[in-house]
C-alpha positions, 0 to 999 in steps of 0.5 A: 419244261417238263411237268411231273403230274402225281395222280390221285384217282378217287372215283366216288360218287360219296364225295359230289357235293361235299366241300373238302379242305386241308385242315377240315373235317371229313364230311360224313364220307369214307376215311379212304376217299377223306385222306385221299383229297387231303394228302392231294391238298398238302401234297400241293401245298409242299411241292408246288414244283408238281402238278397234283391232279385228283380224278373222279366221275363227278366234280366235287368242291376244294377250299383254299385249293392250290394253284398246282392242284386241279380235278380232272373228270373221267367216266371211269377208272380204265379210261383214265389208266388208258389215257396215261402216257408213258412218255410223260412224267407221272405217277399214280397214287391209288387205292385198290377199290379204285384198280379193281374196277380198272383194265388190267392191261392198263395198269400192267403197262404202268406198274412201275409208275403206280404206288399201290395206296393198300389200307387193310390188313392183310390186304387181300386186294394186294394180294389178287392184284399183285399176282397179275400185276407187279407192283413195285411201290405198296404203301401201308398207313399203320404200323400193324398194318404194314406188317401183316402185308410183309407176307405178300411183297416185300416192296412195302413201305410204311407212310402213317396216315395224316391225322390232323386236329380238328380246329375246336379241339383247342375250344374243349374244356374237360368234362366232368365225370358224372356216373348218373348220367354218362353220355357214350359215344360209338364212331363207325360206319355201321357195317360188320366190319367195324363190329358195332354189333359187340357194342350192342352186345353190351348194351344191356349189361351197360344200362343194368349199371348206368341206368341213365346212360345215353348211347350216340351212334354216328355212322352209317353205311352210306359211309361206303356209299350203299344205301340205308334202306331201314327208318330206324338205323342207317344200315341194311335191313339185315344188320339193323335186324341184328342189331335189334336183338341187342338193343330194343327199340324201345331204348331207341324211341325213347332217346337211350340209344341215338342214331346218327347217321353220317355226321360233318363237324356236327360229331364234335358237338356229340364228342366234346359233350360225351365222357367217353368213346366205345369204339371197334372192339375187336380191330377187325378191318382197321388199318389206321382209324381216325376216329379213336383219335378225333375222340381224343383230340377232345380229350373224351377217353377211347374204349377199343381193341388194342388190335389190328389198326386201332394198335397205333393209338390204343398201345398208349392205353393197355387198361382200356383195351378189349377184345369183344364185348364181355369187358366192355360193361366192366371197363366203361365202369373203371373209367368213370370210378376215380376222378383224378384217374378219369381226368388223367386219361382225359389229358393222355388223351389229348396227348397223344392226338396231339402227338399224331397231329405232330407228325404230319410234317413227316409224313408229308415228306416221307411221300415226297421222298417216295414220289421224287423217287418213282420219279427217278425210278430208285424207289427200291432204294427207298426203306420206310418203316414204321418208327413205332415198334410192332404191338401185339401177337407175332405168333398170332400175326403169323397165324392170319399171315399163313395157317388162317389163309390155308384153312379158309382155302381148305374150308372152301374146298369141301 
């Protein structure tokens, strides 16, 4: 009998020692490695007939692991992509922080059998890779996404990423709104990319109107596994530098503004306690978050931008939307005026993280079908689109598609 192996190649030193299970919280590492051990855990799970195998440099813990899912443990990423065996049946899921770092060689031979797991907007890693080596299968997690990768291969497919409850939010009772004394929760790895550096913009304009206002940060760059090399914020010397020119350290030692760091299941205490979230305000680098919905699951109301990744869920909240940091002070303002209108964007909220939470079973199955084919090389005869209309700019998704990739090779020229 003849066993189909599916690879998930993860190669993190950020998840050794973290306990991972499928209907768990992320423990404090990235989204990317998070979903990657999940979707393995439910892949499992739904098609007991495969043999699902997660591959790392280092062990790492599974709860409640399926009898078809096992960790196989390689130095690294090329001596895995060169150990695979045409002759066998398999196929490999990966993301390209992992065949970047793999013999080009290696993976030019097993193309065909490699779905190419992207999770940026216009991918740039997809487009490297994809003109040495000819992906036939390129998976998007967002609807935003997906089409801003139309542009580098028309071999993409849309499979949402998995977002699923987390087990206290059927404990949540709504919070009251009390404008005296607003507790503000910001969730992100504290990078430049997750652009927390225009909500510390806003920081002085938000105390000026909530005096008593509190601050959580959770997040850290250890995130992506880099040190944090600063005492007083858990990133790099040079953005907690940034940082501070917006928010004093005085707010910090006095408790106005908390850092974190990386939290488990301890963030949704700060969550359900918190009246509302202050997230990515401009989506730059997003493709599919959770962290607007790991909010809302407690019914805690999101302020984000509404572009980029953060589209997927924010479309269901255009007067909570921005886009940077000037209308933060005057949205977080609005939210908290109307009780009732608070308590209904506290109920939207949750229904929409559960409507995500509903679409695990589909996406599950739309892997498999992918899977089954790559199996029986007729993947091009599978079309996944995304099954929620496109939001935003067209004319501005074809202006980053095209004009700003032109201008940046120009700029770099002189």
């Amino acid at each position: 009998m003849i066993i189909r192996k599916v690879y998930i190649p993860i190669f993190s030193d950020a998840i050794q020692s973290k306990v991972f299970s499928a209907d768990g919280c992320n423990p404090g590492v990235g989204g990317t490695q998070f979903t990657s051990i999940r979707l393995s855990l439910l892949l499992a799970k739904a098609s007991p007939e495969w043999e699902i195998v997660l591959v790392n440099n280092a062990p790492f813990l599974l709860d409640c692991c399926p009898e078809n899912l096992r960790i196989a443990i390689f130095e690294n990423s090329s001596s895995f992509f060169n150990s695979l065996n045409l002759s066998e049946e398999f196929v490999v899921i990966s993301v390209a922080s992992v065949l970047k770092r793999s013999d080009v060689k290696a993976l030019q031979k097993i193309a065909r059998r490699i779905i190419f797991w992207s999770r940026h907007p216009f991918d740039k890693s997809l487009r490297s890779l994809s003109s040495r080596i000819e992906f036939k299968n390129i998976v998007c997690v967002g609807t935003y996404q997906f089409y801003s990768n139309q542009a580098i291969s028309h071999h993409v497919k849309h499979i949402q990423n998995i977002f699923v409850l987390p087990n206290l939010a059927s404990e949540i009772s709504f919070l009251p709104v009390n404008q005296s004394r607003l507790e503000v929760v910001y969730l992100g790895a504290l990078i430049p990319g997750k652009c927390f550096l225009e909500v510390a913009r806003a920081w002085n304009f938000l105390k000026e109107r909530f005096p008593e206002m509190t601050l959580h940060v959770i997040g850290s760059v250890a995130t992506y596994g880099l040190k944090v090399n600063s005492d007083l914020i858990p990133t790099s010397p040079d953005f907690a530098k940034r940082i501070l020119e917006y928010i004093p350290k005085q707010d910090i030692d006095d408790g106005k503004v908390v850092f974190h760091g990386n939290l488990g299941k301890e963030k949704f205490d700060i969550l359900r306690k918190s009246h509302l979230a202050i997230l990515n305000p401009k989506g730059y680098t997003e493709a599919f978050p959770a962290s607007p919905l790991e909010c809302m699951a407690f019914g805690t109301p999101v302020i984000a931008s509404g572009d980029y990744g953060m589209s997927d869920c924010m479309r269901f909240f255009p007067e909570l939307i921005v886009d940077g940091h000037k209308k933060i002070p005057e949205k977080v303002e609005w939210l908290v005026s109307e009780p009732l209108r608070y308590r209904e964007l506290q109920q939207r909220s949750m229904a929409v993280a559960q409507w995500f939470d509903a679409q695990t079973d589909l996406t599950i199955t739309r892997w498999i079908r992918l899977i089954d084919a790559v199996f029986h090389e007729a993947s091009h005869e599978i079309h996944m689109v995304p099954f929620m209309h496109f939001y935003g700019s067209r004319i501005r998704l074809l202006y980053r598609q095209h004009i700003l990739p032109l201008l940046t090779t120009i700029k770099s020229s002189f």
